[in-house]
Every structure is written in structure tokens, then in C-alpha cells.
C-alpha positions as CSV (number, residue, x, y, z in Angstrom):
1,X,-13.5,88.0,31.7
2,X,-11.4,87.2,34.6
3,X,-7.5,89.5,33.9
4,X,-4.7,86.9,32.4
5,X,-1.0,86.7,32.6
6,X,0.8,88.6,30.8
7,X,2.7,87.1,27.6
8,X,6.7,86.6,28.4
9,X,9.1,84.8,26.0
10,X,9.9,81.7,27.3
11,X,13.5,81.4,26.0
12,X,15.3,81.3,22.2
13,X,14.8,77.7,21.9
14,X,12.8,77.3,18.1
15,X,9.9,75.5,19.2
16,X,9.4,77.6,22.4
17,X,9.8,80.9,20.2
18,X,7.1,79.2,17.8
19,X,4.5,78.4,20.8
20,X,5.2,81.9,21.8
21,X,4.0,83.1,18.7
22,X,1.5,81.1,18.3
23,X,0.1,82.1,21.2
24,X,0.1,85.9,20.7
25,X,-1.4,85.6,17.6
26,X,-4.5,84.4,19.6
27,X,-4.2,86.9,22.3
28,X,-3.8,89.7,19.7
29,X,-5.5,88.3,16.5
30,X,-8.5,86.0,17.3
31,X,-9.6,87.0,20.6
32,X,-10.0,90.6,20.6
33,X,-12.3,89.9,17.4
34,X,-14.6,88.0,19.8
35,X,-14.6,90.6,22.0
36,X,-15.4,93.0,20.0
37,X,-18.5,91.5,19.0
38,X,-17.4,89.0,15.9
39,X,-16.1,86.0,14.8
40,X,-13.1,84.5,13.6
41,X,-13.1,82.7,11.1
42,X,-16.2,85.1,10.0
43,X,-17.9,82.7,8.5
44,X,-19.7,81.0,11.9
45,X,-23.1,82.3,11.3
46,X,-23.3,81.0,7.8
47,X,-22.0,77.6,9.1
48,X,-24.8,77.8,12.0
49,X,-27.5,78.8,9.4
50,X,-27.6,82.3,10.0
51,X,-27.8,82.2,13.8
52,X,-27.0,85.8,14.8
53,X,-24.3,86.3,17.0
54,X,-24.9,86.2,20.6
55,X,-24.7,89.6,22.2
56,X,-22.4,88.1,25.2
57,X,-18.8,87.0,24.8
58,X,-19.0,83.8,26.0
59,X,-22.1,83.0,24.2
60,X,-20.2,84.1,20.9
61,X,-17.9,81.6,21.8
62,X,-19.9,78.9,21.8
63,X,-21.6,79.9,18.7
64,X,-17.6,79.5,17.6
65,X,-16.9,76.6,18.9
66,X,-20.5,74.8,17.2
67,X,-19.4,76.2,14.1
68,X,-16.2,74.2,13.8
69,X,-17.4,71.1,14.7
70,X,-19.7,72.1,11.3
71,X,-17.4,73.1,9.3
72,X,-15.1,69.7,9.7
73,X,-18.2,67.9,8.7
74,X,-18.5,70.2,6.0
75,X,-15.1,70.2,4.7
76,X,-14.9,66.5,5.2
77,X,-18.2,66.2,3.1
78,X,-19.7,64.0,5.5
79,X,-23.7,64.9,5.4
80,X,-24.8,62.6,9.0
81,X,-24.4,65.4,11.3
82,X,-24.3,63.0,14.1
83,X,-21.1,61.3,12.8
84,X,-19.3,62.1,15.7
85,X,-22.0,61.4,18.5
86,X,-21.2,58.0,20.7
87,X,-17.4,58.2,19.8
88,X,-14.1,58.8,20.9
89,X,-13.2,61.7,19.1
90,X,-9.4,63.5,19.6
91,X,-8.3,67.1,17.8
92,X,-5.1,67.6,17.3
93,X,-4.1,71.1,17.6
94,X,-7.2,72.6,18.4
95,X,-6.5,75.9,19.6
96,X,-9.2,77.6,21.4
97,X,-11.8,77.4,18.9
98,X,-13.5,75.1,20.8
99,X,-14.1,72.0,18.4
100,X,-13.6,69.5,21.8
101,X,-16.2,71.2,23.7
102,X,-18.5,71.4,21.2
103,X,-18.1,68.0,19.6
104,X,-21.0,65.7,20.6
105,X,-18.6,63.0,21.2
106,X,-19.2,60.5,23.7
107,X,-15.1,61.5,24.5
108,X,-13.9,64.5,23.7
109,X,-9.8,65.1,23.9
110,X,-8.1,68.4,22.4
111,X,-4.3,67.8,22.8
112,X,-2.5,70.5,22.1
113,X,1.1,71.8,23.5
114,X,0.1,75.5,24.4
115,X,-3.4,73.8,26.2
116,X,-2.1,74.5,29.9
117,X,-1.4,78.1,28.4
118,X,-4.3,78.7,26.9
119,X,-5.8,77.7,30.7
120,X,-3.7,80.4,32.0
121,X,-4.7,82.9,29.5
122,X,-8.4,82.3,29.9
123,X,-8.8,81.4,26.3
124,X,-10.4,77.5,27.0
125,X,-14.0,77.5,27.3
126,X,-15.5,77.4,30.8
127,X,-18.1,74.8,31.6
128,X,-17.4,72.0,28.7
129,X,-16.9,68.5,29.0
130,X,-14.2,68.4,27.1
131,X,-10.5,67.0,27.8
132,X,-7.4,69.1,26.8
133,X,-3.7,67.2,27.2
134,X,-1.1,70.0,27.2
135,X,1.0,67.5,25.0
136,X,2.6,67.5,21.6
137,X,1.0,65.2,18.9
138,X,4.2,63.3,18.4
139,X,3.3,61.3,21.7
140,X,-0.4,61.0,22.8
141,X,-0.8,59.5,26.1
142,X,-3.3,57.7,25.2
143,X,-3.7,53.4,24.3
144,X,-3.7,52.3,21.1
145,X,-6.6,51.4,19.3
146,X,-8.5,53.5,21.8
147,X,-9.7,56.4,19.4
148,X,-12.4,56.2,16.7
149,X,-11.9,59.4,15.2
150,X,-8.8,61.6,14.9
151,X,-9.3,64.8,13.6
152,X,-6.4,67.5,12.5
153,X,-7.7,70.7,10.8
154,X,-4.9,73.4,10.1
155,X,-2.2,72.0,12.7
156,X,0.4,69.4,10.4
157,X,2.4,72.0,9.3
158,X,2.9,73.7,13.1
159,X,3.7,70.3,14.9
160,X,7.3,69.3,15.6
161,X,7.5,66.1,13.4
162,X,4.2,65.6,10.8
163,X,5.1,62.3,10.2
164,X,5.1,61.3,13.9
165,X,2.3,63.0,14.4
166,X,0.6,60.9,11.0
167,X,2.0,57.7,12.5
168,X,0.1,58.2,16.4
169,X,-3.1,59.0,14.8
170,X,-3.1,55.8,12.9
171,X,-1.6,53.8,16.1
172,X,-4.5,55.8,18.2
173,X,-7.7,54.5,16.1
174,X,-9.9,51.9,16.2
175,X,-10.2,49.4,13.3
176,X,-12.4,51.2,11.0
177,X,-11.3,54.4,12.6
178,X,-11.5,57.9,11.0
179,X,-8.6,60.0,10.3
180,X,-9.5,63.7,9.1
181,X,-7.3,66.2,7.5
182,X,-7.1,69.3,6.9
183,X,-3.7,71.1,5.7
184,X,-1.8,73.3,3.6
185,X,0.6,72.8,0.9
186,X,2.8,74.7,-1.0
187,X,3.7,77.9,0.9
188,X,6.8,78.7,2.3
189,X,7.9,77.9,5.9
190,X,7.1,80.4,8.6
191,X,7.9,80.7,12.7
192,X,4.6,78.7,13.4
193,X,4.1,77.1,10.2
194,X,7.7,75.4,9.9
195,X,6.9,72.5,7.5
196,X,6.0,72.7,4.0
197,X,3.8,69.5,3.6
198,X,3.0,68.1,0.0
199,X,-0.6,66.1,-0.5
200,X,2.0,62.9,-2.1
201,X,4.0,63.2,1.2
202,X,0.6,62.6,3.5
203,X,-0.5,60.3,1.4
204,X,2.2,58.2,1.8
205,X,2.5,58.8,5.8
206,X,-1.3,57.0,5.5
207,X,-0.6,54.5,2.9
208,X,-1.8,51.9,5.4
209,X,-5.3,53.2,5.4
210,X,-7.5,53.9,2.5
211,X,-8.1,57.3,1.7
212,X,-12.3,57.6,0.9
213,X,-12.3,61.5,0.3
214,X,-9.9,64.4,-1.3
215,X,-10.7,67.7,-1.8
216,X,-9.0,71.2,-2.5
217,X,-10.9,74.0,-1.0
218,X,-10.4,77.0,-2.4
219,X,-9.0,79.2,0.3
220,X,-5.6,78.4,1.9
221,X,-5.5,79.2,5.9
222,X,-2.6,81.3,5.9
223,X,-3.6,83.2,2.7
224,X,-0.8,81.5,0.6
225,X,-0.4,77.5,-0.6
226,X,-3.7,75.4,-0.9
227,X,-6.1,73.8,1.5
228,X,-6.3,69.7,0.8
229,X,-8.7,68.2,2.9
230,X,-8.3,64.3,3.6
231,X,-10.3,61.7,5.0
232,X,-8.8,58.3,5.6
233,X,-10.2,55.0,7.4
234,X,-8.3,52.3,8.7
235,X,-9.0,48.9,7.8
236,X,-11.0,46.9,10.0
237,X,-9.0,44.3,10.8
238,X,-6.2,46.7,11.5
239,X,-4.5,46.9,14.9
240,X,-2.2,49.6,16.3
241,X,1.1,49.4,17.2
């Protein structure tokens, strides 16, 4: 691995202390487990049926990064493992997991905030397909109606504004568009985790479209709160704006 930047505070404004944050806890937290030899989450090899893990880094991250794009399926209980295959597919707060470059989609887009850090950090996967915009959710430069699948696993309650960020996913997709969710509720604010988001107050964000699955996993992501996963299609004669 090529020697990154070091990490320096960018200032004491909130949301540049939070992406601060956020991004140590991948430089001290996730990466050096994939360093080391493992995962993280530690469940990739059960989502990849059992596939070992590689023996090189950047073959563990891959492995990673496959796993994701699994576990949304799995989370989002759709069985047709090529649901994503031929679309336009865009991850909000991705991270560096590596759900875009994995995803199978004709059009891959991660847009997160800290992706042009990540870059500089070495932490994006080299050699993917994928398109990162180093943009917050709240305004995707993207057209409307242009997406057919939105996808935000475990990022709602670090974005600025969840209810812009609700309301440019819907104007993004397509008419029969997929919107997949995947956040906590009930647990107290943090630094990186500054909104506490109910399931009644995302329901209502997508009251326009109609929710066709709801579930409550039983592990929260930040060990505190609990996980609802939602899936939500707009309506086909629906138009963004």
C-alpha cells in the first residue's frame, strides 16, 4: 500500500469535526482489521458462502466490498441476485466498503462527502468502475428521474439534513424506482451519528412512495438503538421534481 497523508483537523466547525471523525474511525477502526488479515463487518465470508479470505489485502477487499452488495440484498430480502444488474444504482454514504465497485450496476455512483478524502487516504478501491461524487446527499448533481435505484445503508443519521437527503433520493429515481434503507433508531446522538431518526419520521419523508418491505434486524450498527430496514418504490407514473 502506497504511504497516505496524515490525518489533520480541518477546523471546529461541527460538520467538519464530524467528517474528521468519521474518517479516523476508518483509518484506525476498519482498515487496520483488513490489514491484519480480517474483515469488518466479520461476517463477509458467511455472506460469500464461506469463501475464505484472500491472503492479499487488496483481494480481502474485494471479498469486502462483494459482500455488501450481498448483504443489501439480504437485508432488503430481495432473493434475484441480479436485481441490480442493467441499472443505475447510487449509494449514499458508502464509505469504503466498496458497495459501488462491486455492484453489478450498469452505473455505479457512491456520493459521499469524505470521497475525495478517502482518495487521498488510499482507502477507495483501485481498478473499479465505479463513480464516487465527493458531495453531501442533501444535493446530488445528478438529473432527476435519472436513478433507478437509491440505496442508503447506515448513513441517515450522519448526513447533515435526513429529510433532504429522503427528498433527493425520491427526486433522483426513475418511476418505479427503488429506494433502500437501512437505519438506526432510538439511540442517542453522537459526533458522527448527530440525528436520532424514528421509523414514523421516514416513513412519512416517503409517504409519496409505497413502502413494499419492513424489517427489524436484530443487531443495531452502533451497538445501541435498532436496525429498521426499508424498501420503498415510487409509483410509476411518478416524476421528480
Amino acid at each position: 500500500m502506497r504511504p497516505v497523508p496524515r490525518l489533520r483537523p480541518r477546523s471546529c466547525n461541527p460538520v467538519a469535526v464530524k467528517h474528521d471523525a468519521e474518517l479516523r474511525w476508518w483509518l484506525d477502526e476498519w482498515l487496520p482489521v483488513l490489514q491484519a488479515g480480517g474483515f469488518n463487518p466479520g461476517d463477509a465470508s458467511e455472506l460469500l458462502d464461506g469463501e475464505p479470505a484472500a491472503p492479499t489485502y487488496e483481494g480481502r477487499r474485494w471479498q469486502q466490498a462483494r459482500a455488501e452488495v450481498r448483504r443489501v440484498l439480504k437485508e432488503a430480502a430481495i432473493e434475484d441476485e441480479s436485481f441490480f444488474d442493467g441499472k443505475v444504482v447510487v449509494d449514499i454514504g458508502p464509505g469504503p466498503l466498496g458497495f459501488p465497485d462491486a455492484c453489478p450496476a450498469r452505473v455505479s455512483i457512491g456520493v459521499d462527502p469524505l470521497a475525495e478524502r478517502y482518495r487521498e487516504h488510499g482507502l477507495l478501491l483501485e481498478g473499479s468502475d465505479a463513480l464516487y461524487l465527493s458531495v453531501g446527499a442533501e444535493s446530488i448533481p445528478l438529473t432527476s428521474g435519472s436513478v433507478d435505484v437509491v440505496v442508503a445503508r447506515n448513513s441517515l443519521d450522519h448526513v447533515d439534513d435526513p429529510q433532504a437527503v429522503l427528498s433527493e433520493a425520491q427526486r433522483l429515481l426513475r418511476p418505479g424506482g427503488t429506494l433502500i434503507l437501512n437505519f438506526d433508531v432510538d439511540h442517542a446522538p453522537t459526533a458522527t451519528e448527530p440525528h436520532a431518526l424514528t421509523s414514523e419520521r421516514v416513513r412519512d419523508a416517503v409517504r409519496d412512495m409505497t413502502i413494499v418491505h419492513e424489517a427489524t434486524p436484530d443487531q443495531p450498527h452502533g451497538g445501541a438503538g435498532q436496525v429498521v430496514v426499508m424498501v420503498a418504490r415510487t409509483t410509476m407514473s411518478s416524476r421528480g421534481g
